[in-house]
Every structure is written in structure tokens, then in C-alpha cells.
N, C-alpha and C positions, 0 to 999 in steps of 0.2 A: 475539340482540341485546337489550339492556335498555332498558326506557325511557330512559333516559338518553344510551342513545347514536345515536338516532335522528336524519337528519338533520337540516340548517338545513332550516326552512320558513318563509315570512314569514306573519306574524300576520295574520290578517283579523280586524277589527272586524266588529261585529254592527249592522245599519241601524242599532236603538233605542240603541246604547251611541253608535256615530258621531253620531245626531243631537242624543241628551245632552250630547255633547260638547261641539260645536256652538253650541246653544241656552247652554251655560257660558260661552261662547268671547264670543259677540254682548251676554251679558248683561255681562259684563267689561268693555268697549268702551263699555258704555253702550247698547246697542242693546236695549231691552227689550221692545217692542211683539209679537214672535215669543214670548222668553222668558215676559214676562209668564201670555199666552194658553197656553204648554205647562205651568207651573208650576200655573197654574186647573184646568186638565185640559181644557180645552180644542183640539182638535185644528184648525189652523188649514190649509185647503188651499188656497193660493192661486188653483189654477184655479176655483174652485165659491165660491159665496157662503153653503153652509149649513157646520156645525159638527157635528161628533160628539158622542155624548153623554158626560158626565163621567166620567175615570177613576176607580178605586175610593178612596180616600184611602189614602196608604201612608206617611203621617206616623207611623207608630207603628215602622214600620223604617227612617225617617232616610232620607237621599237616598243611592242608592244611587251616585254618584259621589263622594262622599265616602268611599265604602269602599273604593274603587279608590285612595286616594290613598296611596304608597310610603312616606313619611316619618311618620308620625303618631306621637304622644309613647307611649312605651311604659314599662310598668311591671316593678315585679320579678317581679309575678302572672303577665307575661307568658311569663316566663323558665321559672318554674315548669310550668307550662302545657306549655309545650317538653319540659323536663325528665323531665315525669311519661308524656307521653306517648310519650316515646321509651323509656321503663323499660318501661309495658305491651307494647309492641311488640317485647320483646328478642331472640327467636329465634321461626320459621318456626309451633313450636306452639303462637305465642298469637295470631297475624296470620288473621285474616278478610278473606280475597285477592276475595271474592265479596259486595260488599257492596252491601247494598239499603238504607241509613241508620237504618235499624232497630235501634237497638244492645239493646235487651232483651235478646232472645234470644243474639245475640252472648256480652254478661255472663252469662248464664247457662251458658253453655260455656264459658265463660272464654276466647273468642278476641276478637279486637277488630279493625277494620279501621281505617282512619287515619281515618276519619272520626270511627268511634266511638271511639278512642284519644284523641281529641281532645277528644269530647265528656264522656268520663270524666274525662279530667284538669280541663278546665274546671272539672267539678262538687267532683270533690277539692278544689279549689284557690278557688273564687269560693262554691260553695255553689249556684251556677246555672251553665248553660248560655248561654253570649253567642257564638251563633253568627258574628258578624262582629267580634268581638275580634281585637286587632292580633294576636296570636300565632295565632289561626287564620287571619288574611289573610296575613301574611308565608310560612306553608307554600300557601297560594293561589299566593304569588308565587312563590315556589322551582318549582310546580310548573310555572306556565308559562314559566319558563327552561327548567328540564332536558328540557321536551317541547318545546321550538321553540314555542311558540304556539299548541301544539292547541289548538282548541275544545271543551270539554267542557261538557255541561249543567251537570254540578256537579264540580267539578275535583276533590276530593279523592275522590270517589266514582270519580271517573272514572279516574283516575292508579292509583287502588288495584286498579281493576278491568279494566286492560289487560293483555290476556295475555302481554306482554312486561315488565311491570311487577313485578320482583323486592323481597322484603322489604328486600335492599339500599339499591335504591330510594327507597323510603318511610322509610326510616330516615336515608339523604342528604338528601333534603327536610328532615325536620325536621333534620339539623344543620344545612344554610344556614339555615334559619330561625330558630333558634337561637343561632347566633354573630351573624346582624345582631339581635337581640333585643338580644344581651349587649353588643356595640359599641357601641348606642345609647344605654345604660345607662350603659355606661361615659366616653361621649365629651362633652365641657365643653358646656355648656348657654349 
């Protein structure tokens, strides 16, 4: 059986992503006084009167609920991205099916894994690596359709390294990701 045709399973959120949400949800509403306190890094517990100490500041990777968001404006860079990294990927003797996100060594054997497929095209294509670039979120997305909602620590690593996860597979993903790139591009603004 291939990744892809593994049962329906319904998605389980994760505490920290359900309480993000949450804390988005209340601040929308106007309710800030929780919001507030989470966005300071302060952890606010309602039974107890003291306060955890600050989280790390993670302004430098943007708020991580915004990366989860479906629709966001995409480019032709994005397209390319797709493109390229579906050409590394072409048959079974270029695909690194055991992937530790490590892509050196990969390039140096000339195989790639979708992770590092991705990250090579990135660089092709932008001159850097943007690891939460729409065209790496939308193969994010594909992957959590085609698997029902696993949970994966890190989904393209994970997706890539499922022992029912065929090169077919991973080449599926990036076409859904790919034609909703290109739709987007193409669809009146």
C-alpha cells in the first residue's frame, strides 16, 4: 500500500498549535488580555498567581500561524521551485528515500530527498534557501491530504521517509502542489 492510499484518519492538532489558535481566535474578537500575555511570552495560568519565565524571541521566523495559512500570494519563483524540484527527483536513482535534512552529502552522490529536492531548487531558483516559502508550504499541504493528517515532526522528511512512501508518491505531492501554484498565478486577482 502507498502512502497515498492509507486510510481516512481524522487530524489531531497539537496542544501548542490548538492553543495558537485559540489565543488568534480571542484576539480577533477583541479579547486581548490572554492574547496579549502569550504574545509577551508570558505564560499566563489561570490557577496559580506566578508566571513562567520568557520565551526565546522567535521574531526572526515570523509567527508561525501565518505559515499555516492555505491561500497566501504566490509567485512565478514559486512555480519554478516546483518545477525544478520535480526534474531532480525524476526516477528512483536520484531520490534519497532515507532522509536525515542533511542535503551535502546527498548532492554529493547526486541523490536528493524531497526535502533536499526542494532545498536545491530553492537555491537554483532565489539564490537562498526560504525554508517556509509558499511553494515549500503547499508540498507541506499536499502532504497532509495524501496521508489523512499524520503527524509528522517534520512532514517532508517524514512523508519521504515512510516505508510505504513510493517515489511516485513524492512526485504526486509536488504535482498537487504545483498545479495549485500555477492556478493561483493564473486565477484574476
Amino acid at each position: 500500500m502507498s502512502a497515498l492510499q492509507r486510510p481516512t484518519r481524522k487530524a489531531n492538532l497539537r496542544p501548542h498549535t490548538t492553543a495558537r489558535l485559540l489565543l488568534l481566535l480571542l484576539a480577533s474578537f477583541g479579547v486581548t488580555s490572554l492574547a496579549t500575555a502569550a504574545q509577551s511570552g508570558v505564560e499566563v495560568d489561570e490557577g496559580t498567581s506566578g508566571t513562567s519565565p520568557p520565551r526565546p524571541d522567535r521574531s526572526t521566523y515570523g509567527d508561525p500561524a501565518e505559515f499555516e495559512q492555505r491561500d497566501l500570494p504566490v509567485s512565478e519563483q514559486d512555480l519554478q521551485i516546483l518545477v525544478r524540484a520535480g526534474e531532480l527527483l525524476r526516477d528512483t536513482s536520484s531520490w534519497n528515500r532515507k532522509d536525515d535534512r542533511e542535503c551535502k552529502d546527498d548532492e554529493a552522490a547526486g541523490v536528493r530527498s524531497l526535502f533536499c529536492a526542494l532545498q536545491a531548487a530553492s537555491i537554483e531558483v532565489l539564490g537562498s534557501y526560504d525554508h517556509r516559502r509558499v511553494a515549500l508550504q503547499e508540498v507541506r499541504f499536499a502532504i497532509e491530504e495524501v496521508s489523512h493528517g499524520r503527524e509528522f515532526e517534520h512532514r517532508l522528511m517524514g512523508f519521504n521517509n515512510l516505508t510505504q512512501t513510493t517515489l511516485s508518491d513524492v512526485q504526486a505531492v509536488l504535482r498537487i502542489a504545483r498545479d495549485r501554484v500555477a492556478a493561483r498565478l493564473t486565477a484574476p486577482r
